[in-house]
N, C-alpha and C positions, 0 to 999 in steps of 0.2 A: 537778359537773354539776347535781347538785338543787340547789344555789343562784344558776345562774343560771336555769335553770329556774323560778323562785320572782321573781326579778328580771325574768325577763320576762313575766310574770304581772302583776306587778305595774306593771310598765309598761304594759302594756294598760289597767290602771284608771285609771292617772295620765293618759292619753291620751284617754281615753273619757267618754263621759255614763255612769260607771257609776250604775247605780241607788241610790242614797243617800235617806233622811229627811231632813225639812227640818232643820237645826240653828238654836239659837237661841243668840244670845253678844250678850251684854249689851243695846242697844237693838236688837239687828241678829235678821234672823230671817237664817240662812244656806242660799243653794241652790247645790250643786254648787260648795261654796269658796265664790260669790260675797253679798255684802251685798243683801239686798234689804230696800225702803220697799215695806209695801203700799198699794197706793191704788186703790180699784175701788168697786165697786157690791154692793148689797145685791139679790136677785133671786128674791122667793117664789112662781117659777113654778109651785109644786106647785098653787095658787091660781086659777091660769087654766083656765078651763072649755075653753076654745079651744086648748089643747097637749095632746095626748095624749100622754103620758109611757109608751107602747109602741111608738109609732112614729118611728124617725130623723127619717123627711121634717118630723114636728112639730115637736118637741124643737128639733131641729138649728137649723130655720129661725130660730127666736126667737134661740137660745141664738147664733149667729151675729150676727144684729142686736145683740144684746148686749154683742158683745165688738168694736162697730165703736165704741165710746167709749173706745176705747183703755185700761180698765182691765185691772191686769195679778192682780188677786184678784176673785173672786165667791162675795161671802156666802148660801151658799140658806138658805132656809127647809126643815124637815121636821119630822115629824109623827111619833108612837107609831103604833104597829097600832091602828087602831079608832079613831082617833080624829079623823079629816080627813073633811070633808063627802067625799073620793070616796069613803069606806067606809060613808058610810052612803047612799050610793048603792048602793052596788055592797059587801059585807064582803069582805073580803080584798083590796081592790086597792091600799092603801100597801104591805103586807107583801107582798104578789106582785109589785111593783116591787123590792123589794131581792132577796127568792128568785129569781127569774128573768131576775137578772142587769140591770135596765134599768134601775136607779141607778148601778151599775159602768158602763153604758157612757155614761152620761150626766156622769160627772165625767171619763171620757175624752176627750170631746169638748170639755169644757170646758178639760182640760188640752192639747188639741190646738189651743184656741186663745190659747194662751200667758194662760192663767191660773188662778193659783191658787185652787184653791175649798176652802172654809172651810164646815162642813157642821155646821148647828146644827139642835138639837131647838129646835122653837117651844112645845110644853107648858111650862106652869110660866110663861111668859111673865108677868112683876111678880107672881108667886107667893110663897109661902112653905110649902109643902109638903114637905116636908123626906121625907117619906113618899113621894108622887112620884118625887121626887130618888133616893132610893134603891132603890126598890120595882120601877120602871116605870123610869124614864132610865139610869139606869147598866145595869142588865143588858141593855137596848135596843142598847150599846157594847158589852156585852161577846156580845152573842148573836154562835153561828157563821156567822151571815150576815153579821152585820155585821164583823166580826174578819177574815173573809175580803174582804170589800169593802176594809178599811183599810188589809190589809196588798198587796194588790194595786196599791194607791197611794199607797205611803208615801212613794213619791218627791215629790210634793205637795199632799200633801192634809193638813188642820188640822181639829181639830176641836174645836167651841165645843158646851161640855158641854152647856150648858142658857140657853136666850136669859134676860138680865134676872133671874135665879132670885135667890129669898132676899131677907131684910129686914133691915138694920141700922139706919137711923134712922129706920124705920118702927115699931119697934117699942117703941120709949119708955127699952129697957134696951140701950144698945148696947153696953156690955161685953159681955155675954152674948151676947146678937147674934151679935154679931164669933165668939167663941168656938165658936157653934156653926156659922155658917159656916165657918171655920178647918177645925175638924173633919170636918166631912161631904168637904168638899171635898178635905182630904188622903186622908180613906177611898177618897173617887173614883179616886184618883190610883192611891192602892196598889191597889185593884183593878183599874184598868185597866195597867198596868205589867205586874201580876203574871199577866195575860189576854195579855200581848206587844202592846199596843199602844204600838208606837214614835215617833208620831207626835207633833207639837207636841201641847198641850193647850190651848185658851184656855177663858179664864176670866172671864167680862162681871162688872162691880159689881153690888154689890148696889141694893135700891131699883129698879125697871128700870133697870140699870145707870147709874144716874146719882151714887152713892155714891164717886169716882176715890179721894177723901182716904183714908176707911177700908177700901178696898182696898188703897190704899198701905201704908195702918198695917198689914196682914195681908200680904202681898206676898213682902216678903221669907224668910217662915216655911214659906208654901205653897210657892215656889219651890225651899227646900233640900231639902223632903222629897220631891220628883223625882228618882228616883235618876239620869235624865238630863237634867234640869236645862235642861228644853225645855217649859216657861210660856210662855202668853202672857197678862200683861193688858188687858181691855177694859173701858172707858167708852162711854157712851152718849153723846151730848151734847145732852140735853133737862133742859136749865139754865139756864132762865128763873128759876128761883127756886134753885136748886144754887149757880151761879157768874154771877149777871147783868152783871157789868163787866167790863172789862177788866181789871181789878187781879184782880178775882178767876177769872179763866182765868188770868191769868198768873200765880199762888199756885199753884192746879191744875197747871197743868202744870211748873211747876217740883218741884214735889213727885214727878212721873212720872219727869222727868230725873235728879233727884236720887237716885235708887232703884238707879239702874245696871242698871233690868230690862226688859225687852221691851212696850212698850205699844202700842196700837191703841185707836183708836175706833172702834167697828163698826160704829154709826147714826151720821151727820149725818143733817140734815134743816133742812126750809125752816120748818117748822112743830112743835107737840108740842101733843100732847093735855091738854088740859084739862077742862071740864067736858063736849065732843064732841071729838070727833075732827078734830084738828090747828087747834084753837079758839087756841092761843097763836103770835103769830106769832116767825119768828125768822129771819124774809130780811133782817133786818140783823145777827143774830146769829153767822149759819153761817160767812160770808166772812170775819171778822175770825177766826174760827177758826180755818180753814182755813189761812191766810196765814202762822199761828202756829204750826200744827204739820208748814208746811214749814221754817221756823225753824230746829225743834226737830226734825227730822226722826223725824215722829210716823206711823206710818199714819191710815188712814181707808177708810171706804168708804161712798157717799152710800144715805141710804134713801129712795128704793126703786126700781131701773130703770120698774118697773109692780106693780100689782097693789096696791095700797093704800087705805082710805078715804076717806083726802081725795088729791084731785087734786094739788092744787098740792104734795104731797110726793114725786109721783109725776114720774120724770126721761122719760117718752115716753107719748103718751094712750094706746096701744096694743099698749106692746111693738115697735115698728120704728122702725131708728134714723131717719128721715126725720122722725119725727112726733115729734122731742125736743119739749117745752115750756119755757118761758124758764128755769124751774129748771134741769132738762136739760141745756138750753144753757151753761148759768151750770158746772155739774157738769164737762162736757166742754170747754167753750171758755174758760174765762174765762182770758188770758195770762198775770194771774200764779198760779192757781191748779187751774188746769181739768188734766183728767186728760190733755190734750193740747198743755197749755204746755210751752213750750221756755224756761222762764225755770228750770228746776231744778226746779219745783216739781212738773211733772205726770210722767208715766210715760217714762221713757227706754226708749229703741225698744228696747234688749235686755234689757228688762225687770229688768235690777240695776243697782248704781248706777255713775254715771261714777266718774273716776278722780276729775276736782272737787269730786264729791258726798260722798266719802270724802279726802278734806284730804291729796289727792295731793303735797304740799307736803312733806311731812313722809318724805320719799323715806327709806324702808328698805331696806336691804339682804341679802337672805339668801343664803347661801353655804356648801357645796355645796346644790344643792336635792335630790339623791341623796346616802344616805350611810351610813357603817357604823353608826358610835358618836356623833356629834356633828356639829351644825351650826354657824351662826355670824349672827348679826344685827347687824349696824351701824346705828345710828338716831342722829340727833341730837337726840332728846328723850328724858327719862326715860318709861317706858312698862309694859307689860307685854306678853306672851305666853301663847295658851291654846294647847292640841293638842288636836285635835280626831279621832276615828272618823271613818271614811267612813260610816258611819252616822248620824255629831250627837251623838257620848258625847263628855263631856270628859274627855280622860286625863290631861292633865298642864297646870302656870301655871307662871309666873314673874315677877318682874319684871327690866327690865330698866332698865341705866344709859345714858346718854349714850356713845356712842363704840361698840366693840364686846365684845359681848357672846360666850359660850362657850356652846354648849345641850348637856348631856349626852342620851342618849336609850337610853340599857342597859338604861331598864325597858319602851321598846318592843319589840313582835315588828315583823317584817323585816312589812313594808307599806306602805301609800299612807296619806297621813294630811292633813288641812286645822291648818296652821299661820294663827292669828290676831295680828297685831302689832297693837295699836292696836283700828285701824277698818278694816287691808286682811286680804285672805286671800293666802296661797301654796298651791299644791299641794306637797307634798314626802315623797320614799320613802323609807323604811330596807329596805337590801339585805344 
């Protein structure tokens, strides 16, 4: 009796949107079993004089206009206590948005309209304060306001430690450099871990993130020491002078690929700062990008819905989808690339990926998808295998051979589990 009991329990989860953290397996971020590509907008509403960030009616309106560009992730922007012009308007009114609960209902709503928000401190922005970093942003994550806001949406919510932070080829010694970003950033990790934040982590380049290579170089080291092994890498792509050719995004990005680790860009943009603001052009730049990291099936997400110093970087003059600008337009509509193309490239209506988009080709087979002791996989390619937590832990790999394959699972407990073959997911139970 208690073991079906236990069985039917667990067929509940296998059946349901149970509550789960996002997982991360290899270039994939994972929701609910499925593969998802991010591809959305960057959106630093906190910015706008014109949204009052205590009221729905406000909030709502915009953050709706926002998400009629069909992106299926939004980057916010946020701020320390004390440190955003509405505090020194007003002291206490960032920190009295996260206490009083009106950040929690605002990544709700954001997540009510099918998309994933990615909630980044803007302090430290092209800094190298390493004092900051630790002193002021990390306990800013681990405070009980914020812990409680994370764990409230682990279901999908990402969190990007610190925009742009730290310097490696800025600083003459990049060995060292490297080293000590390495360090701090594993520090982060284990303190936030050890605080129960279960959530993805991302993690921008160094340089305002415009460093992809020697984040590459450090990538793999940061990632092991996750004891849940749910990184994300970010690049910037303000690489007029980083990566100017073609050869050289495509060195770049083969280097991302090559890594077997989770990447994102978190800015595009039409423009990039030079000696003013968005003074370098790069509207022939972004598109050839763009093109290449549906290729390579890269996320992305454009900067900036609204709210920016130069216009022309800006995707709507006002915050309302009606009033997009050609960038905008170009962001949202462009057929092979635009967050609304049906060419593969833009946002699939059920927000993860087709079965084409994941090289449905390569038809696997799993068998029983219920079961005591052991499963069984038939694949006609050499492959591997991970197990995954309904939560995004990895418990178990393997590889696997051509024909069929034997999965023992005796070091599982009886439960619902996300089986990864490849590039597809299964749901499947041990009873």
């Amino acid at each position: 009796m208690k073991k079906i009991i236990y069985l039917l329990f667990f067929l509940m989860i296998y059946n349901s949107g149970f509550s789960q953290t996002l997982g991360v397996s290899g270039k994939y971020i994972i929701k609910n079993g499925n593969n998802i590509i991010l591809r959305g907008i960057n959106y630093p509403f906190i910015d706008d004089g014109n949204i009052n960030l205590i009221s729905p009616a406000s909030y709502q309106f915009y953050l709706n206009e926002a998400s009629k560009t069909g992106a299926n992730t939004m980057r916010i922007s946020w701020y320390l206590p004390g440190t955003h012009w509405r505090d020194i308007q007003t002291p206490g009114t960032v920190q009295g948005y996260v206490n009083n609960g009106h950040l929690s209902n605002i990544l709700t709503y954001i997540e009510s309209k099918n998309m994933i928000p990615i909630l980044e401190i803007h302090n430290g922005t092209c800094g190298n304060d390493w004092n900051l970093f630790n002193n002021s942003i990390i306990p800013f994550w681990k405070s009980s306001q914020m812990l409680s806001i994370i764990n409230a949406h682990q279901g999908s919510l990402i969190i990007n430690l610190a925009n742009e932070f730290g310097y490696v080829r800025w600083t003459g010694n990049t060995t060292a450099a490297m080293t000590t970003f390495k360090t701090n950033y594993k520090n982060a990790i284990t303190q936030l871990r050890d605080a129960g934040i279960n959530v993805p982590i991302m993690i921008d380049a160094p340089d305002c993130g415009t460093s992809s290579s020697e984040l590459v170089s450090m990538a793999q080291e940061i990632f092991n020491h996750d004891p849940l092994h749910k990184i994300i890498f970010s690049a910037h792509a303000y690489w007029s002078d980083y990566a100017p050719t073609n050869t050289n995004i495509e060195t770049k990005l083969t280097e991302m690929t090559n890594s077997g680790l989770c990447w994102f860009f978190g800015e595009i943009a039409k423009n990039q700062d030079g000696n003013s603001c968005g003074s370098i052009d790069l509207s022939s730049y972004y598109p050839v990008l763009l093109t290449k990291l549906c290729q390579r099936q890269i996320g992305w997400a454009a900067w900036t819905y609204d709210q920016d110093c130069s216009a022309a970087r800006e995707m709507t003059t006002n915050g309302v989808f009606a009033n997009l600008t050609s960038y905008g337009n170009d962001i949202v509509n462009n057929p092979n690339y635009g967050l609304k193309s049906t060419s593969g490239c833009g946002v699939p209506s059920s927000g993860t990926l087709t079965s084409s988009e994941i090289n449905a080709e390569n038809e696997d087979k799993v068998y029983p998808t219920m079961f005591k002791d052991r499963f069984f996989v038939e694949t006609n390619q050499e492959g591997s295998y991970n197990i995954f937590s309904i939560d995004g832990r990895q418990l178990s790999n393997g590889k696997l051979k051509k024909g069929k394959n034997m999965i023992i699972t005796k070091q599982l407990n009886i439960g619902a589990y996300i089986l990864k073959i490849n590039k597809t997911s299964y749901k499947i139970v041990k009873f």
